[in-house]
C-alpha positions in Angstrom: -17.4 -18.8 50.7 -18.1 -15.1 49.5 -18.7 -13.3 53.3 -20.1 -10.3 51.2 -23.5 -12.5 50.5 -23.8 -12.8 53.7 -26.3 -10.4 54.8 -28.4 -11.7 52.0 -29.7 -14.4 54.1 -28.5 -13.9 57.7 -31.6 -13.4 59.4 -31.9 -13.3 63.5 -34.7 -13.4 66.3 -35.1 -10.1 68.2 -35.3 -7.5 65.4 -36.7 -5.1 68.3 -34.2 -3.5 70.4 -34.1 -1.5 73.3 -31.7 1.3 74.3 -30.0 1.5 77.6 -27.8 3.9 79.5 -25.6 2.0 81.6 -24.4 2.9 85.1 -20.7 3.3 85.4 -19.1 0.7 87.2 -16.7 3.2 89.7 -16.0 0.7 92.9 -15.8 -2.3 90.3 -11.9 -4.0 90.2 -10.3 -3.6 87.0 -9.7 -7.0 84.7 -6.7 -5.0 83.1 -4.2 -3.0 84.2 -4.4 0.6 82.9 -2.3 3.7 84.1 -3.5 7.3 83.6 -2.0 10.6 84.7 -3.4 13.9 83.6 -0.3 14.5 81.6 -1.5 11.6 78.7 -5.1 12.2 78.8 -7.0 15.5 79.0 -10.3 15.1 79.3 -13.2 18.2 79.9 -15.8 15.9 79.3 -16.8 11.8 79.3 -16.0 10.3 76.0 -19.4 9.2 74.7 -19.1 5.4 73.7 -21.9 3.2 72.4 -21.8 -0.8 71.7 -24.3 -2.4 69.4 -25.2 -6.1 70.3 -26.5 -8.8 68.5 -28.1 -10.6 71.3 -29.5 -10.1 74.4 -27.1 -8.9 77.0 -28.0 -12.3 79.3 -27.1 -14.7 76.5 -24.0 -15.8 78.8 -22.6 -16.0 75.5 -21.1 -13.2 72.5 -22.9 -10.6 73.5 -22.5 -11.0 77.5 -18.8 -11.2 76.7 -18.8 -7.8 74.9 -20.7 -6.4 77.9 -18.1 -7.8 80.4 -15.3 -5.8 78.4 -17.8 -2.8 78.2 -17.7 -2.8 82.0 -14.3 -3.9 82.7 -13.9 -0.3 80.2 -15.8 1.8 82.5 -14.2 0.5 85.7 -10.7 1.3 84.5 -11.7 4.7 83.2 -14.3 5.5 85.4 -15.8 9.1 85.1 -13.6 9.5 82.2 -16.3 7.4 79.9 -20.2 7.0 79.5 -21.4 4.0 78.1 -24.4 3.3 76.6 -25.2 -0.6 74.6 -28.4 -1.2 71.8 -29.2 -5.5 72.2 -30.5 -7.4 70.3 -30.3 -5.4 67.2 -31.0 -7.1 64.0 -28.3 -7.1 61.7 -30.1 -6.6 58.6 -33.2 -4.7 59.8 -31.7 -2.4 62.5 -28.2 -1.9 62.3 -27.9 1.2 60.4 -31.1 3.1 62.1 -29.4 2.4 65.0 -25.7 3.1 64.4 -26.5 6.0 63.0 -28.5 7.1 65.9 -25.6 6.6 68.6 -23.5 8.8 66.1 -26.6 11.2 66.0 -26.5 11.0 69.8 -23.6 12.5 70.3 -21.5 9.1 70.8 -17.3 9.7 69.4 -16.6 5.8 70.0 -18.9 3.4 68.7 -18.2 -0.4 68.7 -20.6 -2.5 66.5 -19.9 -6.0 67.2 -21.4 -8.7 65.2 -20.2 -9.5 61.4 -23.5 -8.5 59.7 -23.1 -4.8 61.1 -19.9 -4.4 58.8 -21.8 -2.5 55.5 -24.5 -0.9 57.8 -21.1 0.7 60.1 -19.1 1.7 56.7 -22.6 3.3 55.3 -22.7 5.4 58.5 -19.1 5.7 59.2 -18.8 7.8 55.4 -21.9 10.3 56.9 -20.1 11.0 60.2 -16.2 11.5 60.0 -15.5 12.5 63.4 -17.2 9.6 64.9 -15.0 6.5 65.3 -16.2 3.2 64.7 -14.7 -0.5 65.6 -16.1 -3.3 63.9 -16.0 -7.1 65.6 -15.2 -9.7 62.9 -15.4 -7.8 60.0 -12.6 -6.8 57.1 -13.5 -3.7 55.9 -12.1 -0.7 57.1 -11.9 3.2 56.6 -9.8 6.3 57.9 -12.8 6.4 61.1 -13.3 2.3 61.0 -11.1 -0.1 62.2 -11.6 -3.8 62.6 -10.7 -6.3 65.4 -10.9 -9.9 66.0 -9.9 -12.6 68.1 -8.0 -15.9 67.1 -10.3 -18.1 68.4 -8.2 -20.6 66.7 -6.0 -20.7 69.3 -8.4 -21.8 72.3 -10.7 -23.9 70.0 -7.7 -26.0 68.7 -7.0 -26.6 72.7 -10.4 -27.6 73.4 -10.0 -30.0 70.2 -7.5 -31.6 72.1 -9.2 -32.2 75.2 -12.5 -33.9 73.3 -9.8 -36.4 71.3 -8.6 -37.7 74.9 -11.8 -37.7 76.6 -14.3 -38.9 73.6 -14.8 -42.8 74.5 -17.2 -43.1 71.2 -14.4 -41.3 68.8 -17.5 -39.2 67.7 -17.7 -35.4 68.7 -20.7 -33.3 67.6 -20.1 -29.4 67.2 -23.1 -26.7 66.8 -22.2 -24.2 64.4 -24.4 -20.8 64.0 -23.9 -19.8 60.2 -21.2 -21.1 57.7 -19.3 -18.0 57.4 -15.2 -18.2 57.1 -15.6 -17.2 61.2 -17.5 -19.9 62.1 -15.9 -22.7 59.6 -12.6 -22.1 61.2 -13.0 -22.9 64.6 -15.2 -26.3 63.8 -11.8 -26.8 61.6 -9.2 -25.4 64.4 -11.1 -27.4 67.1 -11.0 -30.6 64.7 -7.5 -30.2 64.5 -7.0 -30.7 68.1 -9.3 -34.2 68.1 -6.9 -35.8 65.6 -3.6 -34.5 67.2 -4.6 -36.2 70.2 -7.1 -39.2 68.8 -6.7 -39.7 64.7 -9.3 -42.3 65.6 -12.4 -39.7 66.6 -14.3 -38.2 63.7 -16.3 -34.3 64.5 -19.9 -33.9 63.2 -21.6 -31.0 62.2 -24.9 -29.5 62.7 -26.3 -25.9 61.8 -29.1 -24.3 63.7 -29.1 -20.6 61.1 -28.7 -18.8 64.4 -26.2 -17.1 67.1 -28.4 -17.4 69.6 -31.1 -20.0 69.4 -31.3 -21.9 72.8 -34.3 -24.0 71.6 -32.9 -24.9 68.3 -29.3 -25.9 69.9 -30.6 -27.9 72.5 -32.4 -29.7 69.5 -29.4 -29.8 67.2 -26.9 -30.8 70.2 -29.9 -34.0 71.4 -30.1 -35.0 67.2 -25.7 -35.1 67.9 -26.2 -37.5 70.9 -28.9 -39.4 68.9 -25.6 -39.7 66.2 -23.3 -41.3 68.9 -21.7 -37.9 70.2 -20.2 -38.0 73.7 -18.4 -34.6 73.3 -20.3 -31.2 72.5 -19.2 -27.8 71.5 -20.7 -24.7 70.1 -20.4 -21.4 68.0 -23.5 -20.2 69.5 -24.5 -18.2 72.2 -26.6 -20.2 74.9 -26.0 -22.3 77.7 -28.3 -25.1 76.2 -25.7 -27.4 74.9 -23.7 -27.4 78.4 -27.0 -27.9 79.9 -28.5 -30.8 77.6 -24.7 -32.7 77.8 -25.1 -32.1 81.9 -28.7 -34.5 81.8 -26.9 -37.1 79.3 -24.2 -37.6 81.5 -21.8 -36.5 78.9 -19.3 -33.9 78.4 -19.3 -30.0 76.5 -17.4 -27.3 75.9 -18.6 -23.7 76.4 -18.0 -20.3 74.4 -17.6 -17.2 74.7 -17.7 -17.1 78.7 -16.7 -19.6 81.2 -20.2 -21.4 81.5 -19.7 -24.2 83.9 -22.9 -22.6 85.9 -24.6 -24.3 83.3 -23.4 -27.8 84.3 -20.2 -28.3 86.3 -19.8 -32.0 85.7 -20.7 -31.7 82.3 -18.6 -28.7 81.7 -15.0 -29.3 80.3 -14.0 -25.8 79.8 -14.6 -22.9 77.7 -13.8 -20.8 74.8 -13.4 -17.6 76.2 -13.1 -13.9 75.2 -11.6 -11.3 76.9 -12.2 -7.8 75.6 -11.6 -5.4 78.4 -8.3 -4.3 77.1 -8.8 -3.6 74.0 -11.8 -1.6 74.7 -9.6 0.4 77.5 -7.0 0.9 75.0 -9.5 2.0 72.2 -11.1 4.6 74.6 -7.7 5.9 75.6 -6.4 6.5 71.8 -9.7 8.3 71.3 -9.1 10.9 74.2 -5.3 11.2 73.2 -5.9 11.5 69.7 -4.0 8.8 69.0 -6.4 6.3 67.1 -5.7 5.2 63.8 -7.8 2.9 61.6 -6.0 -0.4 61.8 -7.0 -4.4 61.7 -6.6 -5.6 65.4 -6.1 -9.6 65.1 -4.9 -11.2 68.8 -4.9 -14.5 70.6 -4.0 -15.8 73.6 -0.4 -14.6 74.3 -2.5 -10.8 74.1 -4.8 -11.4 76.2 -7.7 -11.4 73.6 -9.0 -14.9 73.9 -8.2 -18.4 76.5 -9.7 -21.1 78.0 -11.6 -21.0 81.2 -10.0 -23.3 83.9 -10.1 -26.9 83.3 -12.6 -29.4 84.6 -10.5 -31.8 87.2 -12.3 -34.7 85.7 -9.9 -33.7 82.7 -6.5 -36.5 83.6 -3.3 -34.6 84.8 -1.3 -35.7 81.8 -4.2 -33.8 79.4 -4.1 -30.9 80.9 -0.1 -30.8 80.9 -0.5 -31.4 77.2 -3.1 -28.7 76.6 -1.2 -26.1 78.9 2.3 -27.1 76.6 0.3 -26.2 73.4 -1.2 -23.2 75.3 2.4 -22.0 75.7 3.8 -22.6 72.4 1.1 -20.7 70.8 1.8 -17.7 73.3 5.4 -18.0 71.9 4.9 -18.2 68.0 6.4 -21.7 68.0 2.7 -23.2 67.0 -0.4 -22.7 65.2 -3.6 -24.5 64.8 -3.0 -24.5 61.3 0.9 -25.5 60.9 1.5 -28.0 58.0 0.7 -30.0 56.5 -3.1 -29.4 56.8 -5.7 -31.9 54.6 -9.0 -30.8 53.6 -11.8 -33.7 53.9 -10.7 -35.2 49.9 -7.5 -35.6 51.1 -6.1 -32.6 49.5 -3.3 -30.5 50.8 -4.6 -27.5 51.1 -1.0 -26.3 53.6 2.3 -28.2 52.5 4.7 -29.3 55.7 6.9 -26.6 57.1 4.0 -24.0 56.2 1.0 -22.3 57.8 -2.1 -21.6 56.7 -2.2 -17.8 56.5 -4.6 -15.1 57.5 -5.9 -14.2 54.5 -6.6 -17.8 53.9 -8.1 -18.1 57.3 -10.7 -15.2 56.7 -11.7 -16.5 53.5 -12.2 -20.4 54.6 -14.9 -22.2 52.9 -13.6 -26.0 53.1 -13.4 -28.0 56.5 -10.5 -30.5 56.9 -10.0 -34.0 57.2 -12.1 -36.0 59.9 -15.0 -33.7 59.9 -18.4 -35.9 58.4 -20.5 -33.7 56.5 -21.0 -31.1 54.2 -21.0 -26.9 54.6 -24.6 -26.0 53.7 -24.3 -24.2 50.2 -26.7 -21.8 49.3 -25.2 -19.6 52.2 -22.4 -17.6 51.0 
């Protein structure tokens, strides 16, 4: 799948968008641990940094998780920043009116964090050279643009291996957004970690066109049920699907943020991103002068990405199991794609002994055995 197309037919609800200052968070507890001394950073004034979202900031989802690391940013740096986030900022309507604004505003750290924002942030990036710019998801880059990511692999393979134990029908239904290489992966990590545990369950596929839809996922998660699902997950943003498996008596997996507010007997456990850190860190190599265009790519062992604690209705021995692979992946010693790795014709697409690499990874187009369906075409 050619991720370049993409903005040819990505289109999202909310193509308004509203600006807001944001009040630092001073008394809040850092999530991360940073140390500052006047000797590494001088600073007359606050650093100026802007974040553009894709969603609303309440989606409990992708953008609420950028927000969380926004404000985990401020309350390690304090009066050493001032924030200020754009949501729900359409990525082929808005994005470069408002990137270029932020720059325009005087902003020296802007963080643009959906995939669609990647050509409007290079356009702008090339007009203002002493702005920096970090870009979530995307691959290219420039001397003031840099590009980070988290392995969602890593997380999404564990969940995997929680639905293969606790699926009783051997049929798992997953909710995908839009069938980029982003997306396609995790439905393909997370189906990796059904058959490691049940080579018996089989993952099916629906596409709602959307990050965040609740309507249309609680639609596309009821037509899964209706096809014999009693596991659900989700690449999109709401709390719909956690919600809808909560009624049906069945089990889901969130994303992005721990969501078992949305159904705690329903809710497994999450996909989870944590990007406090990195944002810290960012901030920091701006006032030291220290920031250099680079492609930022971390998992678990980094602190990036996890799971959100584990539902106790989740056996004793399953969790060991999940916590073991958690390990090995912090330690190198594993990877969601280790050989040998089938694609759904049976072909091997990774030989034993190798891995699937990450250029591979950001280009994937094909799922892999025991997923039922086909990746819309049409969309690349």
């Amino acid at each position: 799948m050619d991720r370049r197309n993409f903005l040819k037919y990505v289109t999202l609800a909310g193509s308004t968008f509203a600006s807001t200052s944001c009040v630092q968070g001073k008394n809040s507890k850092s999530q991360s641990e940073v140390s500052l001394s006047a000797s590494s950073v001088v600073v007359n004034e606050p650093l100026k940094v802007a974040f553009v979202y894709v969603g609303p900031v309440g989606d409990f989802g992708w953008t609420y998780a950028h927000d969380l690391g926004r404000r985990d940013m401020e309350a390690n740096l304090q009066d050493k920043v001032k924030t200020t986030f754009v949501e729900n900022v359409n990525e082929s309507v808005d994005a470069e009116k408002v990137i270029r604004q932020l720059a325009l505003d005087g902003n020296k750290l802007i963080f643009t964090t959906s995939f669609g924002y990647m050509n409007p942030t290079m356009k702008v990036a090339k007009d203002f050279g002493d702005v920096v710019f970090e870009h979530c998801t995307g691959y290219k880059r420039a001397a003031n643009v840099g590009t980070y990511l988290g392995r969602f692999e890593e997380p999404r393979y564990l969940t995997g291996m929680i639905a293969g134990k606790m699926t009783k029908s051997n049929v798992v239904g997953f909710i995908g957004a839009y069938p980029i290489p982003e997306v396609i992966r995790g439905i393909n990590a997370f189906t990796r970690g059904v058959l490691l545990t049940n080579p018996q369950a089989k993952v099916k596929v629906l596409w709602v066109q959307s990050w965040y839809a609740p309507a249309k996922e609680r639609e596309a998660a009821q037509a899964l049920v209706n096809l014999g699902a009693d596991i659900l997950t989700q690449h999109t943003d709401s709390g719909a699907v956690i919600q809808l498996a909560q009624e049906k008596g069945i089990y889901a997996f969130g994303y992005n943020t721990d969501m078992s507010k949305f159904g705690q007997k329903a809710h497994l456990t999450s996909t989870i991103n944590k990007w406090g850190k990195f944002y810290t860190d960012k901030a920091l190599a701006v006032m030291s002068n220290t920031w250099k265009s680079q492609e930022v790519w971390d998992g678990i062992g980094a602190g990036m990405v996890d799971i959100s604690p584990m539902n106790q209705a989740i056996p004793a021995n399953v969790q060991q199991l999940v916590n073991a692979k958690r390990d090995e992946f912090i330690q190198g010693t594993a990877h969601p794609f280790d050989g040998p790795v089938k694609d759904q014709k049976g072909v091997v697409r990774v030989p034993k002994g190798k891995v699937l690499d990450d250029k591979q990874q950001l280009a994937m187009d094909w799922y892999v055995e025991g997923i039922e369906g086909l990746i819309p075409q049409g969309k690349s």
